[in-house]
C-alpha positions as CSV (number, residue, x, y, z in Angstrom):
1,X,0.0,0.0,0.0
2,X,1.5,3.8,-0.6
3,X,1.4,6.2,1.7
4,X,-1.4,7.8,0.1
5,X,-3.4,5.2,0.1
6,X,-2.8,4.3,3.8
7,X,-3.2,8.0,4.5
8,X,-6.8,7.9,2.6
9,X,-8.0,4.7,5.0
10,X,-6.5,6.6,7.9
11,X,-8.8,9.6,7.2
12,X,-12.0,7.5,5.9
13,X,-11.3,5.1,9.3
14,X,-11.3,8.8,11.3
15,X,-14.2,9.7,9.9
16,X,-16.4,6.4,10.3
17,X,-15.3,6.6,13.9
18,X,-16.3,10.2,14.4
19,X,-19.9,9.7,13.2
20,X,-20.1,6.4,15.2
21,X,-19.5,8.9,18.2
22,X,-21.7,11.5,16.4
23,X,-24.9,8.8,16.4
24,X,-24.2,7.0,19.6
25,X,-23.5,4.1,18.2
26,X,-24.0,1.5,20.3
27,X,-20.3,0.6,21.9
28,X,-18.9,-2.6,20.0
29,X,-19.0,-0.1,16.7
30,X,-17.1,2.6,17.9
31,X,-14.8,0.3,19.7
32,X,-14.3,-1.6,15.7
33,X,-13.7,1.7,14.6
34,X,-11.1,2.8,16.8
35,X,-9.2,-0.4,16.8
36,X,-9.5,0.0,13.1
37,X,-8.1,3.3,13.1
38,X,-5.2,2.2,15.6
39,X,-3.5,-0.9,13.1
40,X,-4.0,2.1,10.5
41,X,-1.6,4.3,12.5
42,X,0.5,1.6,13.4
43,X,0.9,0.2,10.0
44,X,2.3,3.9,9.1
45,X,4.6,4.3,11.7
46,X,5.9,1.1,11.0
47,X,6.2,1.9,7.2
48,X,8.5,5.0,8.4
49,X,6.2,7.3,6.6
């Protein structure tokens, strides 16, 4: 994956997290989300980006 790419599902992850918040979606959601969001990040500081 480039960096752009793994930028772009870094911000779309963000996002689907943030409205999960936004509608109170129930817990097991937001908590998917924000793991999802968390191997993103990790995968990019890993890559050195």
């Amino acid at each position: 994956m480039t960096r752009e790419e793994l930028i772009a599902r870094i911000e779309e992850t963000r996002r689907q997290l943030d409205r999960s918040i936004e509608q109170k979606e129930n817990y097991e959601v937001i908590y998917r989300h924000s793991v999802e969001l968390d191997v993103l990040i990790e995968q990019y500081i890993v890559a050195g980006f």
